[in-house]
C-alpha positions as CSV (number, residue, x, y, z in Angstrom):
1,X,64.0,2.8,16.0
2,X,65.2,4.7,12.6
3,X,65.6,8.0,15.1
4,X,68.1,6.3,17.3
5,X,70.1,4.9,14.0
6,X,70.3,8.1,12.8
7,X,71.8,9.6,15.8
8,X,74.0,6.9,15.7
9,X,75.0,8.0,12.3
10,X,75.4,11.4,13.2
11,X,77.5,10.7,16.0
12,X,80.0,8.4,14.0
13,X,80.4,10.9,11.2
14,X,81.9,13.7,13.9
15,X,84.1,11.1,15.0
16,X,85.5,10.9,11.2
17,X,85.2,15.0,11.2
18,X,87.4,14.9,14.4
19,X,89.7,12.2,13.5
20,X,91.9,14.0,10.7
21,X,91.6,16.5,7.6
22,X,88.7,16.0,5.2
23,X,88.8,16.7,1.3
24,X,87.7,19.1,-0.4
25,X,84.4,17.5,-2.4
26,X,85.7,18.0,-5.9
27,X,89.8,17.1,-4.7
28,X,91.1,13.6,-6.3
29,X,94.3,11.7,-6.9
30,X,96.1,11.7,-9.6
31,X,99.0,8.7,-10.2
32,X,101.5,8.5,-12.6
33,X,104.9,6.3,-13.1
34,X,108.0,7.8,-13.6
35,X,109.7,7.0,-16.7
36,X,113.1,6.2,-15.4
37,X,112.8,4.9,-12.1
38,X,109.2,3.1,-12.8
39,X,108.4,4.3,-9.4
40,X,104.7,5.8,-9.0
41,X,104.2,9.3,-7.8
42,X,100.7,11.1,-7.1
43,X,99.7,14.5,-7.4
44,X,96.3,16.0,-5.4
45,X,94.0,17.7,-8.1
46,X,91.7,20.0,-6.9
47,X,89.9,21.9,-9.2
48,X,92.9,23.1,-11.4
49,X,95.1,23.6,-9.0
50,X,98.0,20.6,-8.0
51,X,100.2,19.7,-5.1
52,X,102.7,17.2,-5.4
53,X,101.8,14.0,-3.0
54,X,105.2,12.4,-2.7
55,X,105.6,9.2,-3.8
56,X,102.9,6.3,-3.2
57,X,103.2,4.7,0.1
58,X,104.7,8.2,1.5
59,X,103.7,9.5,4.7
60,X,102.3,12.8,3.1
61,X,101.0,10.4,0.3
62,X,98.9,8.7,3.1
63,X,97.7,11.7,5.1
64,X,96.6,12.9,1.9
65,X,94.9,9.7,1.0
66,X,93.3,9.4,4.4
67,X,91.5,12.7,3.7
68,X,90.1,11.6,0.9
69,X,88.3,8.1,2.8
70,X,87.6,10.3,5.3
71,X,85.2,12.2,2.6
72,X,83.7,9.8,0.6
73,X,82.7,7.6,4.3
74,X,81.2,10.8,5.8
75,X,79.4,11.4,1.9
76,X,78.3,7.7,1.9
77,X,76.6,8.2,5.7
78,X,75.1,11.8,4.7
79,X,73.2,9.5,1.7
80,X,71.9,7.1,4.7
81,X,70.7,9.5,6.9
82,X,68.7,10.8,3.7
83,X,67.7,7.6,3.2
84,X,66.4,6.6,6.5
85,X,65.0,9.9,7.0
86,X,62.9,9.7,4.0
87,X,61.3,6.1,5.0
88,X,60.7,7.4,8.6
89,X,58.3,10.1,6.6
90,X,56.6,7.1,4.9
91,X,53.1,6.3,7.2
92,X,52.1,3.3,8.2
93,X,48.5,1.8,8.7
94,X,47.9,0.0,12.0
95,X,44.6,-1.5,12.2
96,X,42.2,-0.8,15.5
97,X,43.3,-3.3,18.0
98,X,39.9,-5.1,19.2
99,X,37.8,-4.2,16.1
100,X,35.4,-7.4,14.8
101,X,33.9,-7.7,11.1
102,X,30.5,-7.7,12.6
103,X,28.8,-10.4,9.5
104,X,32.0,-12.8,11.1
105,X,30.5,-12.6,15.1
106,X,27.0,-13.3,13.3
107,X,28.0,-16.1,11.6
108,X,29.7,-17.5,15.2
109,X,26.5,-16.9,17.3
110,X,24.3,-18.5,14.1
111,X,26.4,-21.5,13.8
112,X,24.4,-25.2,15.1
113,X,26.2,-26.8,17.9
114,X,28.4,-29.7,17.4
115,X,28.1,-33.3,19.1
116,X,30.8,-33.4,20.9
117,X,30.3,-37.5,21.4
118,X,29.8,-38.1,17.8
119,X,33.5,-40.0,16.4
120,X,35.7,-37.6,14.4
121,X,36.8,-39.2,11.0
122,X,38.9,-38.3,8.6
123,X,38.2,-38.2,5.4
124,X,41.0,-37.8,2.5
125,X,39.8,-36.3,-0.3
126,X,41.7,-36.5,-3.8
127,X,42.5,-32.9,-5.5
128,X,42.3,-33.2,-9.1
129,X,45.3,-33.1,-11.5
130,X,46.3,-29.3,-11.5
131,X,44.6,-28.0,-9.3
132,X,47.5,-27.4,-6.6
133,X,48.7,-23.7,-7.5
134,X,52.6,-23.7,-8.3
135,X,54.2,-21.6,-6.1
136,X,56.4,-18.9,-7.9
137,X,60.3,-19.8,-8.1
138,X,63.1,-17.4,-7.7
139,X,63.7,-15.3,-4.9
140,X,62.1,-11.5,-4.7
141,X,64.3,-9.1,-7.0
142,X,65.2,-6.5,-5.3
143,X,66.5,-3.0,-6.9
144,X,67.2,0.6,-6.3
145,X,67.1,4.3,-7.7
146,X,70.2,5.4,-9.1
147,X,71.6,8.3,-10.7
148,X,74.2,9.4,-12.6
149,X,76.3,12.6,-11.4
150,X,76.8,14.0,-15.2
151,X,72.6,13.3,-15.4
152,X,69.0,13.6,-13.8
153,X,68.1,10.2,-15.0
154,X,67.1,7.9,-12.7
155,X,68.0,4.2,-13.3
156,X,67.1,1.0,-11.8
157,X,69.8,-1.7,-10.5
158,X,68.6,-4.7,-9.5
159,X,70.6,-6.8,-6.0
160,X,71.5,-5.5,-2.7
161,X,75.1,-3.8,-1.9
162,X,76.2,-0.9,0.3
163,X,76.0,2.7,-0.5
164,X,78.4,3.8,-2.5
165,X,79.7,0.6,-4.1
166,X,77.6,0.2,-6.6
167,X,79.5,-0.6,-9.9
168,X,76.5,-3.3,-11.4
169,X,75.3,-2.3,-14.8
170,X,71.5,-0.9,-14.9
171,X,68.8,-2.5,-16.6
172,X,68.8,-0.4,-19.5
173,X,72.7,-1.0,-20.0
174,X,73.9,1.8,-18.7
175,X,77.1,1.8,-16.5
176,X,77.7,3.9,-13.9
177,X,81.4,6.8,-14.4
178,X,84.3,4.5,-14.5
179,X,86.6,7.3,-13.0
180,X,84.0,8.0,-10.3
181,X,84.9,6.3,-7.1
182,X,81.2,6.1,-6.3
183,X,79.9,4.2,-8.8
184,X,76.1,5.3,-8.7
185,X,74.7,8.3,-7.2
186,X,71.5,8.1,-5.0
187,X,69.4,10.4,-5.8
188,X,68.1,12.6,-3.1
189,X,64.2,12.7,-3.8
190,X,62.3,9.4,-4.3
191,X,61.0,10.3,-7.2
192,X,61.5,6.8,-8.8
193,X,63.0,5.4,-12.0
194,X,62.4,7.6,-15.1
195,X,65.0,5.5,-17.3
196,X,61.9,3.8,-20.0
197,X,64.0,1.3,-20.6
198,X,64.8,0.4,-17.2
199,X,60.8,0.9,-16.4
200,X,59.9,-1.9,-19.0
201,X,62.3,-4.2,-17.3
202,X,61.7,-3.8,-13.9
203,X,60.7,-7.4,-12.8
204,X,57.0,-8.2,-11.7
205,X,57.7,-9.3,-8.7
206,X,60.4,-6.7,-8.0
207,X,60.9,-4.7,-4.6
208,X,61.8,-1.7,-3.4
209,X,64.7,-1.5,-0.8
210,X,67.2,0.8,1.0
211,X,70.7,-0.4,1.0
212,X,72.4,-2.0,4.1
213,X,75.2,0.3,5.1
């Protein structure tokens, strides 16, 4: 199944590739108001070098702006096919189909027969105070490895979201780069959460996931 939503994937980030101009990864937008008109203008920064965008809502202004979404969507689907590709690598255990504990098909064959004519009754018997076990409340916690792009440190964010919209706070405190689109960067080897703080806090009955896309 994960091979066939990978090619899937594949095939919609060449129709992105196809559909216009991409960005350059490091190119950004920069927007400032002019001081007599109050009108906006924007400016495309790319690395240190800058063309002038027109003014916002302008039709270069939007082909410029278009590049730029279609970057980050084809960098968000790269991170899922990662993703997916690393939890198709993951094995999985399938017990022998027809395969009998051997002391169980003893205990079947050793068993006395029943008399089938004898009346069934029911018999209700009391449990004693406490002795039902509570079942645990809350829902499961989910959370996920993230990383800074200034840093190697790998955090821990707890809820579900979709790639590249993660703006939550980690456990430790930290925030994700204010000025970085993104949010949170995935890192790109499971190599789990090496943020202490974030370690201590990760809830017992927490849960690895990969986010929906």
């Amino acid at each position: 199944m994960l091979p066939s939503v990978i090619a899937q994937i594949e095939q919609l980030i060449v129709e992105i590739e196809v559909s216009g101009p991409i960005a350059d990864a490091d190119a950004r937008l920069d927007i400032s108001t002019h001081s007599r008109s109050g009108y906006e203008y924007a400016r495309l920064r790319n690395g240190s070098e800058l063309s002038a965008c027109g003014r916002v809502g302008s039709e270069k202004y939007l082909e410029v702006l278009g590049s730029l979404q279609r970057r980050d969507k084809i960098f968000e689907l790269t991170q899922a096919i990662s993703l997916l590709r690393r939890a198709d690598e993951i094995p999985v255990a399938v017990p022998e189909v027809g395969k009998v504990d051997a002391m169980t098909m003893s205990a079947d064959v050793n068993a006395s027969p029943t008399n089938v004519n004898a009346p069934v009754t029911k018999s209700k018997q009391k449990s004693a105070p406490g002795s039902r076990k509570k079942k645990p409340k809350g829902r499961k916690q989910f959370y996920t490895h993230v990383k800074t792009k200034q840093g190697s440190v790998v955090h821990a964010v707890l809820g579900k979201d979709k790639i590249g919209e993660w703006r939550a706070p980690a456990l430790c405190g930290a925030t994700p780069p204010q000025r970085d689109r993104m949010g949170w960067e995935f890192p790109m080897h499971d190599d789990g959460v090496t943020c202490s703080k974030c370690y201590r806090k990760l809830p017992a009955n927490g849960k690895r996931h990969l986010p929906v896309f």
